[in-house]
N, C-alpha and C positions, 0 to 999 in steps of 0.2 A: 558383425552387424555394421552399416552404412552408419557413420555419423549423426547424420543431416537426419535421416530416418529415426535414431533414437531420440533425438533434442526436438522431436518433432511428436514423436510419443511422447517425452517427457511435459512437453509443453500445453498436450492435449490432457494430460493427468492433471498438471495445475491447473488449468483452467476449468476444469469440472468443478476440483475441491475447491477454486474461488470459487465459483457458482454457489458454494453452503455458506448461502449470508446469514452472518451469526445474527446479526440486530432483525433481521426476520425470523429466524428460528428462537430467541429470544423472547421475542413479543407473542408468537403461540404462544408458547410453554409456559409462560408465568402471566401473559394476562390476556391468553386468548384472541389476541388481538393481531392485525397487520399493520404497523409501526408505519408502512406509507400511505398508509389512512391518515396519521396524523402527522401534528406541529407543520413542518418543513416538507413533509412527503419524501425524506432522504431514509434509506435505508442505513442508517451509521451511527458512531458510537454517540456523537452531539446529540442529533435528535433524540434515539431513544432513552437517551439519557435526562432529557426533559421534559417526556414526556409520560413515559415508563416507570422511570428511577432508577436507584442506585443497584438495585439487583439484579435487571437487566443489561446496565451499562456494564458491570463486572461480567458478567458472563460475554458478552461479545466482547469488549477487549481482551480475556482470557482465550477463546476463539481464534482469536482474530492472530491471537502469537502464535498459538499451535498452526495455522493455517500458513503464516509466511515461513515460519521455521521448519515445516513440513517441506513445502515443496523446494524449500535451499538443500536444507539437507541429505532431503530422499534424493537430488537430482546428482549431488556430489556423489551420495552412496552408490546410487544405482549405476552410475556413466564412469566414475573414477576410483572410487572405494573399490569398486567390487573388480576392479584391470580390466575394465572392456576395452575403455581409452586410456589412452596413457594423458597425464597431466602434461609431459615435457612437449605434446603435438597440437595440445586442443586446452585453451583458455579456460579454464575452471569460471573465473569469476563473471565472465562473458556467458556461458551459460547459466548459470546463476541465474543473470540476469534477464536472461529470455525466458525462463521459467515465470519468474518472480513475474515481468509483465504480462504474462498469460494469468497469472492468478489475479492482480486486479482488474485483464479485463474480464475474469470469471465474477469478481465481484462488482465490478461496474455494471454488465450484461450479463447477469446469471440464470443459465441455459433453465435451471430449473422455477423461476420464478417472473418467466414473460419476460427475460429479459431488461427489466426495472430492478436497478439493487443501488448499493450506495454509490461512495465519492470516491472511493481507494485510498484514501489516505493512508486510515492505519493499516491497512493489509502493506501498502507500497512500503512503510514507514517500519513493518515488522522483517521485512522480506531483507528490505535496506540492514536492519541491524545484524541478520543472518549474515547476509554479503560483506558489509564492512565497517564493523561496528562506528570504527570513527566520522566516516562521513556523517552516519546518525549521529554522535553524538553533535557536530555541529550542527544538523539540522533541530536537534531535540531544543539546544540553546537560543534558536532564532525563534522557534516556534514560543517556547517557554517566554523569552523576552517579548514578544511585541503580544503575545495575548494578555498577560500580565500586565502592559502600557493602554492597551486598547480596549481590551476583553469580548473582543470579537477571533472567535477559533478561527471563523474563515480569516483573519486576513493573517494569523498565525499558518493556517493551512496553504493559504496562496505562497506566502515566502518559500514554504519548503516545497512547494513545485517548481518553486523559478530555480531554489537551492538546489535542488538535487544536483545535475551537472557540473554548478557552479563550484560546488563541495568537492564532487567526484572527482575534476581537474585539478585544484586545491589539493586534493588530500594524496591523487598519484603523483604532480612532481613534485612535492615537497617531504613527501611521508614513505611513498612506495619507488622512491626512484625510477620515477617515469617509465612503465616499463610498457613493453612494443603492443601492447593490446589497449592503451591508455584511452583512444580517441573512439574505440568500440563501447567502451565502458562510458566517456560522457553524453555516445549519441542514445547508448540504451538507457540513460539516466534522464536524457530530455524528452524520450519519447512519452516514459513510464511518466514524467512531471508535466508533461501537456497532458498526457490523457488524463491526470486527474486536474489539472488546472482547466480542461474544458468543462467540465463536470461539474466546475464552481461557478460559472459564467452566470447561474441566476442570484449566487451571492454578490456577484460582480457589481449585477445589477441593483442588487438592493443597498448594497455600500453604496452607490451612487447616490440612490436616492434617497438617503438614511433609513432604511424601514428594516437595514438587517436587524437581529437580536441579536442584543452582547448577551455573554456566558454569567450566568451567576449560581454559586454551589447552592446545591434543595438541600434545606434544612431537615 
């Protein structure tokens, strides 16, 4: 089988299972409802989480793992696991990562829902930790530090769009010893962090004009 042809299957697979936005499928099942009806009109774990609550929010972030972990791991299995491709010809972690970005744009534009679904964060942010756990862990830090200082998620969320690359270059020449697929890997990490950093652009604008909502836990 053609390469190009299976990562092209493979990528059309994620992108469906992004399309099952858990904070949608969530908001049926326990309260009937379509979660871009309300608060924010975002399909994601923030919103439904204060709007919803606490039993919704656990169900799509529990989702939302199986969903990035899914299409990392089925694409190692399926393309490399099983010797279709040999790993020593074709970049494991470079397909990963075209995977992984078809799955948040499945959940950014999900095929099954008109195309309105959330922000990719946590899908990008689960798929990130499948791929390589350390960059997540510094992204987990930055995000953890400035929402904690500010207690706005978006502007914890904006850092780890700008971070992703910035990590990814970071973390291959100092940790992976720069290896020859390095510069593949920080443009699929800027691409996947603009596409949810555009997504934020109405928080963008509400941090301007102070009118976003800071985060506070429902009693």
């Amino acid at each position: 089988m053609n390469y190009i042809i299976a990562l092209c299957a493979a990528s059309l697979i994620s992108y469906l299972i992004g399309s099952l936005n858990s904070a949608i499928v969530a908001g049926y099942l326990i309260k009937h409802k379509d979660i871009r009806d309300y608060g924010s009109n975002n399909a994601g774990l923030t919103n439904i989480y204060r709007c919803f609550g606490t039993t919704c929010a656990v169900i799509t972030f529990l989702f939302d793992i199986c969903k990035g972990f899914l299409v990392v791991y089925g694409t190692r299995l399926a393309l490399f696991g099983s010797g279709l491709f040999s790993r020593e010809e074709y970049d494991v972690k470079t397909a990963c990562m075209v995977v992984s970005l078809f799955a948040v744009l499945g959940h950014v534009f999900p095929i099954y829902y008109r195309f309105k679904g959330g922000k990719g964060i946590l899908v990008a942010g689960m798929t990130m930790l499948a791929i390589d756990p350390l960059v997540f862990l510094f992204e987990l830090l930055i995000f953890i530090i400035l929402v904690a200082a500010t207690r706005y998620v978006s502007v914890g969320s904006l850092a780890t769009c700008v971070g992703y690359p910035v990590f990814t270059l970071i973390v291959e020449i100092f940790f992976r010893g720069f290896p020859h697929y390095t510069y593949s890997h920080v443009v699929m990490a800027g691409i996947i962090g603009l596409l949810c950093l555009l997504r934020h652009i109405p928080n963008i604008k509400r941090l301007v004009s102070h009118t976003e909502n800071r985060f506070k836990f429902k009693k």
